[in-house]
C-alpha positions as CSV (number, residue, x, y, z in Angstrom):
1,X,52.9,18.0,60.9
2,X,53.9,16.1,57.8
3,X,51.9,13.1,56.7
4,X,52.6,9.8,55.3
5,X,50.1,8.2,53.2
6,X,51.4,4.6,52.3
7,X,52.6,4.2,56.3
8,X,49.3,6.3,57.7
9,X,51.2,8.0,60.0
10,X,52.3,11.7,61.4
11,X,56.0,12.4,61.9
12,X,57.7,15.3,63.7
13,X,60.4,17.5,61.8
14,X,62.9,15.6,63.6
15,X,61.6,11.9,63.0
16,X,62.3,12.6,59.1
17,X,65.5,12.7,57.2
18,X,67.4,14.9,56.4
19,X,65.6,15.6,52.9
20,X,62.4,15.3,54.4
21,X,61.8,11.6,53.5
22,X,59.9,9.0,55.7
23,X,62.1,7.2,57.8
24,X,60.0,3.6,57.6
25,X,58.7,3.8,54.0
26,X,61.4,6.8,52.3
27,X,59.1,8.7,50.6
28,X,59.5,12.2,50.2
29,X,56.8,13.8,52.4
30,X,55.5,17.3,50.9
31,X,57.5,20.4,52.1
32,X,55.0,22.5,52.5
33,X,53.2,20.6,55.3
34,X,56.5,20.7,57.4
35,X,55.7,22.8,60.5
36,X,57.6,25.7,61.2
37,X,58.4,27.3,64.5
38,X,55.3,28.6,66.4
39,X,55.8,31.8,68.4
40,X,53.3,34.2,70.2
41,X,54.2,36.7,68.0
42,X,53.4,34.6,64.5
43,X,50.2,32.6,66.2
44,X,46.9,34.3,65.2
45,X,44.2,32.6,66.7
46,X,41.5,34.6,65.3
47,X,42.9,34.5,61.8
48,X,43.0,30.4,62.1
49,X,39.4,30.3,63.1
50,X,38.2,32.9,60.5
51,X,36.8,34.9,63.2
52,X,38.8,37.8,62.3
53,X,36.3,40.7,62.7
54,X,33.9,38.8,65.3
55,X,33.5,40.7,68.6
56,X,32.2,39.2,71.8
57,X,28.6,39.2,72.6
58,X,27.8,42.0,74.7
59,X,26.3,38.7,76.9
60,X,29.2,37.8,77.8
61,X,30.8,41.0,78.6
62,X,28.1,41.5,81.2
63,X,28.3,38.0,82.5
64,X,32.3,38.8,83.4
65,X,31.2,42.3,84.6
66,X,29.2,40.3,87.1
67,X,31.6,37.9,88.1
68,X,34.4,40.2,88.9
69,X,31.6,42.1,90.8
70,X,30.5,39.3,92.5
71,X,33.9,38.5,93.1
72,X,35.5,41.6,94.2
73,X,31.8,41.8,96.8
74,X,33.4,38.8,98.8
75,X,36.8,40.0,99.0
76,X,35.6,43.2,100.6
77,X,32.8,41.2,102.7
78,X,35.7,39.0,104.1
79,X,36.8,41.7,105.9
80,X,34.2,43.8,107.2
């Protein structure tokens, strides 16, 4: 989201002007923090967090083992 320093304020794409100026204050706001459309296909969540070659703990793989375990257990004790 772009930023205006003098007002202290964010503004959404569509709050600006049409040349990307601040709509209280008129200054030009820099282009290159204007947000562009987010899809699922451009958002990388791992690349934004710099976790691009982490892998999950194998801790946590066993802990979800367990629950859908535990889980799937009570659906089959409910009815026997």
């Amino acid at each position: 989201m772009p930023w205006c320093e003098p007002c202290a304020r964010y503004f959404a794409p569509s709050a600006m002007s049409s040349e990307g100026e601040c709509p209280q204050c008129g200054r030009t706001l820099d282009s290159s923090q204007l947000a562009t459309r987010v899809s699922a296909d451009s958002l990388d969540l791992k690349k934004m967090a710099g976790m691009e070659d982490e892998k999950l703990p194998w801790h946590f793989k066993l802990l979800v083992f367990l629950l859908v375990a535990y889980l799937g257990w009570r659906v089959v004790d409910l009815f026997m």
